[in-house]
C-alpha positions as CSV (number, residue, x, y, z in Angstrom):
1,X,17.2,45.1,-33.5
2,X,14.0,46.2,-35.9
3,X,14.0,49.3,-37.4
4,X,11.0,50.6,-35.4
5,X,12.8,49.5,-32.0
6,X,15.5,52.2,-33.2
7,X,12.8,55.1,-33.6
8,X,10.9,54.3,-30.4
9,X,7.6,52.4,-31.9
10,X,6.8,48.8,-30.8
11,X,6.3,45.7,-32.7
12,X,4.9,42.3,-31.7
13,X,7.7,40.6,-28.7
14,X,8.7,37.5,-29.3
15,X,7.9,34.8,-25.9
16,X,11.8,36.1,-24.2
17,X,11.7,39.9,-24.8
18,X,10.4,42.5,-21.6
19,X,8.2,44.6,-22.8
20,X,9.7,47.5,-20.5
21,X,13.5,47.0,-21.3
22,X,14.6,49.7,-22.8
23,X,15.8,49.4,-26.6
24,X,20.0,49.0,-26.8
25,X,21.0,52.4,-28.4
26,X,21.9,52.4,-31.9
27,X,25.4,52.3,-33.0
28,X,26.1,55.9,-34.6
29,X,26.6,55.6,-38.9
30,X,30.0,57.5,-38.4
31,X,31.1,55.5,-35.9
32,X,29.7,52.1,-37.8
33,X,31.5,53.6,-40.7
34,X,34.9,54.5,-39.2
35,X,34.9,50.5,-37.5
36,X,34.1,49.3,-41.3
37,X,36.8,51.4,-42.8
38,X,39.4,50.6,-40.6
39,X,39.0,47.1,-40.0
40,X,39.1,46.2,-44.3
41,X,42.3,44.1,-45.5
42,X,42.6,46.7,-48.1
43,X,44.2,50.9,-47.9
44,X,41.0,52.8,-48.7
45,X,40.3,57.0,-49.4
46,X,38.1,58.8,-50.7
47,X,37.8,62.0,-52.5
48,X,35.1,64.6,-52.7
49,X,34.2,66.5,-55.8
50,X,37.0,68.7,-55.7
51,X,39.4,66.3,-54.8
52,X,40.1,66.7,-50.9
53,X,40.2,63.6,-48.7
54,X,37.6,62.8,-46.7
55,X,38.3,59.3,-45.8
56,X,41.2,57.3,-44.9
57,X,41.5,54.0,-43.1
58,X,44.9,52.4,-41.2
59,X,45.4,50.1,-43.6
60,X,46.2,52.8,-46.4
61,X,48.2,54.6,-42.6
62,X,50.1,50.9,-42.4
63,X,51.2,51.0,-46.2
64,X,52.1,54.9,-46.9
65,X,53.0,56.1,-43.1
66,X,50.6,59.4,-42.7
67,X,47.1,58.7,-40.3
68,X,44.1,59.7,-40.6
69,X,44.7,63.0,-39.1
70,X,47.7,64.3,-41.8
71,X,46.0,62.7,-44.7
72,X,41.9,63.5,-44.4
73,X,41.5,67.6,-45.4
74,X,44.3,67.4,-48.1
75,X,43.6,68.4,-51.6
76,X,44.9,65.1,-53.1
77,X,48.4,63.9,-53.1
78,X,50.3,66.6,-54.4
79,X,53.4,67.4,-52.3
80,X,53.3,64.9,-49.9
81,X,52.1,61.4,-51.3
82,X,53.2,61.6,-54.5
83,X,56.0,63.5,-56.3
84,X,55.0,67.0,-57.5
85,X,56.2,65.8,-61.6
86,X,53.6,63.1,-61.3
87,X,50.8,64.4,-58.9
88,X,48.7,66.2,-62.0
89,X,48.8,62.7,-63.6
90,X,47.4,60.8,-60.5
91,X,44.9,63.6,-59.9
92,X,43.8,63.5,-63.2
93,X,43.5,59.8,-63.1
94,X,41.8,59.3,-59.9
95,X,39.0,61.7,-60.4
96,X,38.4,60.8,-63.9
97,X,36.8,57.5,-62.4
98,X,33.8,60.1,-61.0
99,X,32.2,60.0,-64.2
100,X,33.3,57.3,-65.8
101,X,31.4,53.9,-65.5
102,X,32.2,51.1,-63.6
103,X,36.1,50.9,-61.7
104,X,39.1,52.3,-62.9
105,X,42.4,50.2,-62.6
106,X,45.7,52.3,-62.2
107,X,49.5,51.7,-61.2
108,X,50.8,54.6,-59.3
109,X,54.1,55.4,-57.8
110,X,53.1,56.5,-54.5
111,X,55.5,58.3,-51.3
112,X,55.9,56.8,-47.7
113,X,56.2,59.3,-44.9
114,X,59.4,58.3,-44.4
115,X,60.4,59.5,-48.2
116,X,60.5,55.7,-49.5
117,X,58.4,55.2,-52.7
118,X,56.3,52.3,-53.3
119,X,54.1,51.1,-56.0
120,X,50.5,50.4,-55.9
121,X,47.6,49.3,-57.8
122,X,44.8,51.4,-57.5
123,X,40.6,50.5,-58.1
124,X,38.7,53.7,-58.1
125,X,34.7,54.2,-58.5
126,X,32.6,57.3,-58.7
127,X,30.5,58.3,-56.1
128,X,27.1,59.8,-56.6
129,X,25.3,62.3,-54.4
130,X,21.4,61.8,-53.1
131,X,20.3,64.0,-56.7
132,X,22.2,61.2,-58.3
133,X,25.0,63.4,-59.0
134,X,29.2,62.8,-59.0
135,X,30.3,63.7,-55.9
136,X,33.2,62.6,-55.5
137,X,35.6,59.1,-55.8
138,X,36.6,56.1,-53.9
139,X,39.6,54.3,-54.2
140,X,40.8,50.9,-52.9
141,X,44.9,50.3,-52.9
142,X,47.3,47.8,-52.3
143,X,51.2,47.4,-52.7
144,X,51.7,45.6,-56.4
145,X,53.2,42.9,-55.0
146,X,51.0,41.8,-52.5
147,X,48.2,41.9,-55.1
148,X,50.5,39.8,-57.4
149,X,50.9,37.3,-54.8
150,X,47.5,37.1,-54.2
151,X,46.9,36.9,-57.7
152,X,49.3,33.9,-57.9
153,X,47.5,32.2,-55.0
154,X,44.1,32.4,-56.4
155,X,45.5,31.6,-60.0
156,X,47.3,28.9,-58.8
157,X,44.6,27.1,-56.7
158,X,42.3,27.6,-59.5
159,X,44.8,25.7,-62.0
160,X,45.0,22.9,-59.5
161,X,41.7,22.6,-58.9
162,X,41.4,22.3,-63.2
163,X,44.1,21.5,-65.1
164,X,47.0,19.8,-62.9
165,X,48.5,17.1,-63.9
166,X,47.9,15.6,-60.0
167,X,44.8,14.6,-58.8
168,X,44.0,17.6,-55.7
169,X,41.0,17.0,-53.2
170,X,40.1,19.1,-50.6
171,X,38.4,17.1,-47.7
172,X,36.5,18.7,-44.8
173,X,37.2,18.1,-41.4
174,X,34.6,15.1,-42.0
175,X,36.7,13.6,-44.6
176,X,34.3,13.9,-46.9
177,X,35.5,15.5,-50.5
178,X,34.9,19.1,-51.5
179,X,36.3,19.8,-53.9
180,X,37.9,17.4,-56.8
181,X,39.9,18.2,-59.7
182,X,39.1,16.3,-63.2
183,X,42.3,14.5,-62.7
184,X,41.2,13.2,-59.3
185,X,37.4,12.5,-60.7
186,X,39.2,10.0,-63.7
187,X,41.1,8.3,-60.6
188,X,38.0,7.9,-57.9
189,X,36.0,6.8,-60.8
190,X,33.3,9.2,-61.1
191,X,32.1,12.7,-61.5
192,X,33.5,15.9,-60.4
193,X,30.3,17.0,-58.4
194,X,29.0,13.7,-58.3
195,X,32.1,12.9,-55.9
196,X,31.5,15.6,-53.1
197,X,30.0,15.1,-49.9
198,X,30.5,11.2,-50.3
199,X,32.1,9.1,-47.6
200,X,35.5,7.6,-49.0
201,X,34.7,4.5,-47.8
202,X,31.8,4.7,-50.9
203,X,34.4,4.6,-53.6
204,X,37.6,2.6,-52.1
205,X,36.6,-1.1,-51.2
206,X,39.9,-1.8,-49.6
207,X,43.0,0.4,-48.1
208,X,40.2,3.3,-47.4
209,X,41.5,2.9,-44.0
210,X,45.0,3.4,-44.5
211,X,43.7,6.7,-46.0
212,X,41.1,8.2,-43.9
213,X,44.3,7.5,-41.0
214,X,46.4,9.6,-42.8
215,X,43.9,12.1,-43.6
216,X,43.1,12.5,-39.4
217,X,47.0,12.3,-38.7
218,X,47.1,15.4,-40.7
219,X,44.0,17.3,-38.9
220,X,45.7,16.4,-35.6
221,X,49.0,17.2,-36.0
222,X,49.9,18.4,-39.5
223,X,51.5,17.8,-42.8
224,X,54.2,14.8,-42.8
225,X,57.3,15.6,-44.2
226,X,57.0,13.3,-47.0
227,X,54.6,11.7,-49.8
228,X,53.2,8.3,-49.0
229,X,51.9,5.7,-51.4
230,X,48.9,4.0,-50.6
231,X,47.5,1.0,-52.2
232,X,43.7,0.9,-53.0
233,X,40.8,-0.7,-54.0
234,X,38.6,0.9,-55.9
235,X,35.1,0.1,-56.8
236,X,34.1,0.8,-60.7
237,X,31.5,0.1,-63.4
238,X,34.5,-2.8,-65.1
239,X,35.0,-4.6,-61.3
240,X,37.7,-3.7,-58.7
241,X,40.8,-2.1,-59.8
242,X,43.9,-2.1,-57.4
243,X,45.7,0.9,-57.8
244,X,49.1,2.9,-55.9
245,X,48.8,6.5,-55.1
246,X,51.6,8.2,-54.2
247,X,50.1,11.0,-52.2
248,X,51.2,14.6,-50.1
249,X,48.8,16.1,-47.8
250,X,48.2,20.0,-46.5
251,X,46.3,21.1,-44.0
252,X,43.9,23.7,-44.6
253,X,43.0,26.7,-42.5
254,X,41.8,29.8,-42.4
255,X,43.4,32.8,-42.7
256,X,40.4,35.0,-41.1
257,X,41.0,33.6,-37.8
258,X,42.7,34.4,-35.1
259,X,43.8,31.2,-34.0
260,X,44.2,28.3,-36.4
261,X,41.1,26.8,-37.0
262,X,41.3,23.4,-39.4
263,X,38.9,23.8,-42.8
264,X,40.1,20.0,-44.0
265,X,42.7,18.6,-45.7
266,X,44.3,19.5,-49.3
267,X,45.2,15.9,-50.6
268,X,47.1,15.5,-53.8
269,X,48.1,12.1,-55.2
270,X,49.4,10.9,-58.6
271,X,48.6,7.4,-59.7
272,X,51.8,5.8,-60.0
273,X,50.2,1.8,-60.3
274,X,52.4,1.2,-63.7
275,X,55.5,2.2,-62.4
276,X,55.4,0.2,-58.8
277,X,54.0,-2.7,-60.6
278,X,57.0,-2.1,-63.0
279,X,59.2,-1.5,-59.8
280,X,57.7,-5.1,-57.7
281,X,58.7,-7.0,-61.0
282,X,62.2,-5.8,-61.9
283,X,62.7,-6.7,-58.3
284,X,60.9,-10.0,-58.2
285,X,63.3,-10.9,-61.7
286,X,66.3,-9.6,-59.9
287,X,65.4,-11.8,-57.0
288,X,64.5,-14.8,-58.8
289,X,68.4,-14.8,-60.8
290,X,69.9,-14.2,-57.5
291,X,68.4,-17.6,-56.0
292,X,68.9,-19.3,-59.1
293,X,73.1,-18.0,-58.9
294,X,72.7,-19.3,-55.5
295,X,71.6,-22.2,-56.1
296,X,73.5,-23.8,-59.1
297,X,76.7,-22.5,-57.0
298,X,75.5,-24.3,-53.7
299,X,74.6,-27.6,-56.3
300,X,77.7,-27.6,-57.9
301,X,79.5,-28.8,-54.1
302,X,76.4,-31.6,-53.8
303,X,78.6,-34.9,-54.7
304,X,74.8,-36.3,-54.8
305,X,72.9,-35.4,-58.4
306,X,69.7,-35.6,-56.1
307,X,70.8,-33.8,-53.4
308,X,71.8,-31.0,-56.3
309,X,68.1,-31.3,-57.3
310,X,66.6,-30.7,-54.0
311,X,68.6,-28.1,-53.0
312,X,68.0,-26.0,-56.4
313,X,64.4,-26.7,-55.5
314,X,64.8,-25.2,-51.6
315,X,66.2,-22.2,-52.9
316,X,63.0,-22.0,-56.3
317,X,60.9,-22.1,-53.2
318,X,61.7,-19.2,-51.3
319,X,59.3,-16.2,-52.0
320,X,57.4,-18.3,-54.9
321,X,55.5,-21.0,-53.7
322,X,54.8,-23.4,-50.4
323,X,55.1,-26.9,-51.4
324,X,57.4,-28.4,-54.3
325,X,56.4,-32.3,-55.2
326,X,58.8,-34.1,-57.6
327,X,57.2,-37.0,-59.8
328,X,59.7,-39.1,-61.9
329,X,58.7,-41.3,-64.7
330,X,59.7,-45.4,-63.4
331,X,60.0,-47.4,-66.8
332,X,61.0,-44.8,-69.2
333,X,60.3,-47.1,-72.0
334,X,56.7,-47.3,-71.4
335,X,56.9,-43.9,-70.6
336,X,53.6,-43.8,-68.1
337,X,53.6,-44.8,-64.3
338,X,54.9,-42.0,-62.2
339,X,56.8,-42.3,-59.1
340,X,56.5,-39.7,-56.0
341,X,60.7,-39.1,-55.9
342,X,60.9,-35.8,-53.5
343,X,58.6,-33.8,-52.0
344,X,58.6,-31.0,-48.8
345,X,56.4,-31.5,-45.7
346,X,52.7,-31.6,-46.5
347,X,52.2,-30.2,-43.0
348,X,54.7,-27.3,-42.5
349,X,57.4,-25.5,-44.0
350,X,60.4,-27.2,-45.0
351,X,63.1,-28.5,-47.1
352,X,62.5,-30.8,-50.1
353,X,63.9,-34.4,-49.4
354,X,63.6,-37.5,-51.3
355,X,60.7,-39.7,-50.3
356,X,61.9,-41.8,-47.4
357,X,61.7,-45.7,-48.4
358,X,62.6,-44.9,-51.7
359,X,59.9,-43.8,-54.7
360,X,56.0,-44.5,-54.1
361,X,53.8,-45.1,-56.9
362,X,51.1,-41.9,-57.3
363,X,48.0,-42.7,-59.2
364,X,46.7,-39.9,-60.4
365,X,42.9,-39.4,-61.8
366,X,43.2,-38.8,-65.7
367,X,43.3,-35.3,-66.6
368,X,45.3,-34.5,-63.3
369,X,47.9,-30.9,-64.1
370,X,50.7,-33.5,-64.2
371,X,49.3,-36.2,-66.5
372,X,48.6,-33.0,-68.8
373,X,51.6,-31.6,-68.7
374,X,53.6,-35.0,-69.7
375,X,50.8,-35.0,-72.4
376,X,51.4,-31.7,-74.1
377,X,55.5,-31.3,-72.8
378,X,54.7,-28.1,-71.2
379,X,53.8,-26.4,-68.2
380,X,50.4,-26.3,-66.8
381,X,48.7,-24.7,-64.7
382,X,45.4,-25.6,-62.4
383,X,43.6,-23.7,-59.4
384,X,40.7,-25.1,-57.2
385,X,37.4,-23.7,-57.9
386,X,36.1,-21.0,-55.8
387,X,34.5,-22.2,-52.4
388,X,36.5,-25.4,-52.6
389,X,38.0,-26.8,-49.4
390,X,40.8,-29.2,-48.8
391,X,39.1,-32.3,-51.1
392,X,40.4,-30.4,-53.9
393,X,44.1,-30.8,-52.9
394,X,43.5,-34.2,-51.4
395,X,42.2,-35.6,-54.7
396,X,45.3,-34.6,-56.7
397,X,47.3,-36.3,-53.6
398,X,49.2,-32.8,-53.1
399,X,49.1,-31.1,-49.6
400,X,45.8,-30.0,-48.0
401,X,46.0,-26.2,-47.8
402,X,47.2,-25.8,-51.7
403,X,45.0,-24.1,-54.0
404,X,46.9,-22.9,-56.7
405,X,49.3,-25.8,-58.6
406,X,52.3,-25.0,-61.8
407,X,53.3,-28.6,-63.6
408,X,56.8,-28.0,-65.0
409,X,58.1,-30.9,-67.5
410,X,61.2,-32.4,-66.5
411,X,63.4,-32.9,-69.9
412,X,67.1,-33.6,-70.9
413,X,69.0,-35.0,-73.2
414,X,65.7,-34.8,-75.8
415,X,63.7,-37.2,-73.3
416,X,60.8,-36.6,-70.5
417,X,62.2,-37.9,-67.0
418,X,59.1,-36.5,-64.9
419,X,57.2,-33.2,-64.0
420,X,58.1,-30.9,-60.8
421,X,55.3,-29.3,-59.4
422,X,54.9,-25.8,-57.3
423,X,52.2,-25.3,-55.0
424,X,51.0,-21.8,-53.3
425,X,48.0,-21.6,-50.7
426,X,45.3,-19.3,-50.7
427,X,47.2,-16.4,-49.5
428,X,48.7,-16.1,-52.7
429,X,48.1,-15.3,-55.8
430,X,47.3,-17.7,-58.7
431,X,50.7,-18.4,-60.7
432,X,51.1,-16.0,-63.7
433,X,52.9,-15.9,-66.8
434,X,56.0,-14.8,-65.2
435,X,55.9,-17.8,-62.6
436,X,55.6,-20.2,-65.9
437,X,58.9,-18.7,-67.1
438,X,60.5,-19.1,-63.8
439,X,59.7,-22.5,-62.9
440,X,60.7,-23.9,-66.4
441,X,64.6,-22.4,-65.7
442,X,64.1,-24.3,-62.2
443,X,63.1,-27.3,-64.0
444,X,66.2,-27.4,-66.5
445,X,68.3,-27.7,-63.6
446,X,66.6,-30.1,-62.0
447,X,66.4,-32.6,-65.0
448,X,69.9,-32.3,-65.9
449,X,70.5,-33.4,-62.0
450,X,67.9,-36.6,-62.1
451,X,69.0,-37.1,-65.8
452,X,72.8,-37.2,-63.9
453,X,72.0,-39.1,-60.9
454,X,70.1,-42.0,-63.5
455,X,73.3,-42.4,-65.4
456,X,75.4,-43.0,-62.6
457,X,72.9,-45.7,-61.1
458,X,73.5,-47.7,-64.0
459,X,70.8,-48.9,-66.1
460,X,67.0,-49.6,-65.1
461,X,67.5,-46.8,-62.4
C-alpha cells in the first residue's frame, strides 16, 4: 500500500486495481509494534528515562516467568527480577547505556518467577526522544548459555568454512557449490569463488556420478550413517589426476521454518589417495606371497618338473595378467632359436599346458620384448601403441586381445634356458614396476623346474 492510499489521496492505478475499492485499513503502529516485539528470537525491554518499563515481549515472559502485564509499569528490577544486594548495580548499568555511545554488553544474575536465578547477557542502547534527547534504554537478553552455543555454532562453521583440516562444501539443492573452504579449493583444483555456482560435472571427469547420487540420496532421505570413499577424476592444468575421497554428508535446513525445508547439502571429504593406494598395494603384496606359498607347496607334489612349472604359472596368473606364453631356448649351445614350450588358450581363460605335439619353433621379428630380454638378461616390458588393434599382438605371435606384454628371463644354474612372458588386455593397466618384481620371483621358480625337467631328459633335451 502507498503512503497516500493510507491518508485518503489517489495515485496513478496500476491495469488490476478498482478505482472505487476502498483502501485496506492501516495496521495500527502499536499493534505493528507489539506483533514485532513479540515475535523476535530474543527477550527484549525497555526503559524510560526514569527507569520504569515500558516494553516487554514473551520471549524475555518465556525466559524469566513474569508477562507483560507484571513486568511493564515497574521501576526496574528491584525486588522482583533481580536480588535487592545487586539491583542498584544492574540499574546503574542498564541506564548508563542512555548516554553512552553505541551498545553496552553486561552479564547479570537475573530472578525467575518461580525464585530460580539465571544468568544472562545483556546488549543495551540509548534511546533518543524526537528533540534528539535520552529518553530512555533498550535492552536485548538472552540466557548465557544459549548465546555461548550460538556463539560456538557460528564460530565453528566459520572455522570450517576456513581453516579445517577437511575439505567442507556446501551444495544447494541444485548440487551446485556454495560455499568451499580453501582445503576443498586445493582438492577441486581451483579457486574459492572461482568454484561456486559450477556444475560438478565441470571439475570431475569421471566418478562425478557416484557423487552427485550420493549428494540427491541425502536431499531425499538424509544423512547415511557412515563416510563413503569415492574415487574421482579430476580435471587439472598438469592432466587428470585420480584421487579417493573419503567423504560424510549433512543435510542442510533451515531453522526459520516451520517444516523442514532442504537448503543443500554440507559435504565434507578428506583426500585419503596416499593411504588407499598404500592400502591396495600392501594387499596386492600380501596377495601375490600367498599365491606364490601356494604354489611352490602345490609344485612340490607335481612328480613332472613341467607340470611344477605350469602350475606355479596358473597360480602367477590369477589377478595379474591374462595370458602366460613360455618360450625355451632349443640348442643351448648356440644359444638363439626359441621354442614355444607352454602357453594358455589364446581364445579364453585357462590353464597353462605344454604345447600339444611337443615344442614349435617361434620366429620372432628382431627387436621383439623376448629377443630383448634374452639380449640384455632382464625383464622387459612392451605395450601397443595407442589406437592399435589386434595386428599388434598378432605380429609378436601372442594372443589377439593383448596389449600390454612383461618378458621375464628364465635363468638357473648361471645359464639362460628361455623367457616367460605375461600378457594383460586392455582392461588393465600397463605392467609397473611392482609387476617387474613379481614376475622375476615367478620366473625363478619356473627355471629351476625346466632347468630340472632338462636334466632328467638326459642330454640334448
Amino acid at each position: 500500500m502507498s503512503a497516500s492510499r493510507s491518508t485518503g489521496t489517489t495515485d496513478a492505478l496500476g491495469p488490476d486495481e478498482d478505482p472505487e475499492r476502498e483502501p485496506s485499513p492501516a495496521v495500527p503502529g502499536s499493534q505493528l509494534l507489539a506483533a514485532l516485539l513479540d515475535g523476535m528470537d530474543a527477550a527484549l525491554c525497555a526503559f524510560d528515562a526514569y527507569g520504569t518499563i515500558t516494553h516487554w515481549n514473551r520471549e524475555a515472559e518465556r525466559i524469566l516467568g513474569w508477562s507483560a502485564s507484571e513486568a511493564v509499569g515497574r521501576r526496574g528490577f528491584a525486588g522482583w527480577a533481580v536480588r535487592s544486594a545487586d539491583a542498584g548495580d544492574v540499574r546503574g548499568r542498564l541506564m548508563a547505556a542512555m548516554d553512552a555511545p553505541g551498545r553496552q554488553v553486561h552479564e547479570f544474575a537475573l530472578l525467575r518467577k518461580d525464585g530460580g536465578r539465571v544468568l544472562v547477557r545483556t546488549q543495551s542502547s540509548g534511546v533518543r526522544g524526537e528533540d534528539g534527547k535520552p529518553a530512555g534504554v533498550y535492552c536485548a537478553f538472552s540466557e548465557v548459555h544459549a548465546q555461548i552455543d550460538l556463539e560456538r555454532s557460528i564460530a565453528l562453521s566459520e572455522a570450517l568454512f576456513e581453516d579445517a583440516s577437511w575439505g567442507v562444501v556446501a551444495v544447494d539443492v541444485d548440487l551446485r557449490p556454495t560455499v568451499v573452504n580453501a582445503y576443498a579449493a586445493r582438492a577441486l583444483g581451483g579457486g574459492r569463488t572461482a568454484l561456486l555456482g559450477r556444475p560438478l560435472g565441470e571439475l570431475i571427469v569421471q566418478g562425478v556420478e557416484d557423487l552427485e547420487g550420493a549428494l540427491q540420496h541425502v536431499l531425499a532421505e538424509g544423512a547415511p550413517s557412515a563416510p563413503a570413499e569415492l574415487w574421482v577424476t579430476l580435471r587439472t592444468a598438469e592432466g587428470d589426476r585420480r584421487r579417493c575421497w573419503r567423504s560424510g554428508f549433512l543435510r542442510l535446513t533451515s531453522p526459520l521454518a516451520e517444516e523442514p525445508v532442504p537448503l543443500g547439502v554440507g559435504w565434507l571429504f578428506r583426500d585419503v589417495t596416499a593411504a588407499k593406494l598404500a592400502e591396495q598395494d600392501a594387499d596386492r603384496v600380501r596377495f601375490r606371497a600367498n599365491q606364490l606359498h601356494r604354489a611352490a607347496r602345490q609344485a612340490a607334489e607335481c612328480e613332472d618338473p613341467m607340470e611344477a612349472a605350469t602350475t606355479s604359472l596358473d597360480y602367477a596368473l590369477a589377478g595379474f595378467a591374462d595370458h602366460v606364453v613360455v618360450d625355451l631356448l632349443a640348442d643351448l649351445a648356440a644359444g638363439e632359436r626359441l621354442v614355444r614350450a607352454a602357453a594358455t588358450p589364446s581364445d579364453a581363460p585357462g590353464p597353462c599346458l605344454p604345447v600339444s605335439g611337443g615344442p614349435l619353433p617361434v620366429r620372432y621379428a628382431p627387436g621383439h620384448p623376448a629377443l630383448r630380454a634374452l639380449e640384455r638378461t632382464g625383464t622387459v616390458r612392451a605395450a601397443a601403441p595407442a589406437g592399435a588393434d589386434k595386428a599388434w599382438a598378432v605380429e609378436h605371435q601372442w594372443p589377439g586381445d593383448a596389449v600390454h606384454a612383461l618378458c621375464a628371463v628364465l635363468r638357473s644354474r648361471g645359464r639362460t634356458l628361455g623367457v616367460v612372458t605375461f600378457l594383460r588386455a586392455a582392461n588393465r593397466r600397463a605392467f609397473e614396476r611392482p609387476d617387474v618384481m613379481y614376475a622375476e620371483s615367478v620366473a625363478v621358480r619356473v627355471a629351476s623346474a625346466v632347468d630340472l625337467a632338462r636334466l632328467t631328459a638326459g642330454p640334448g633335451a
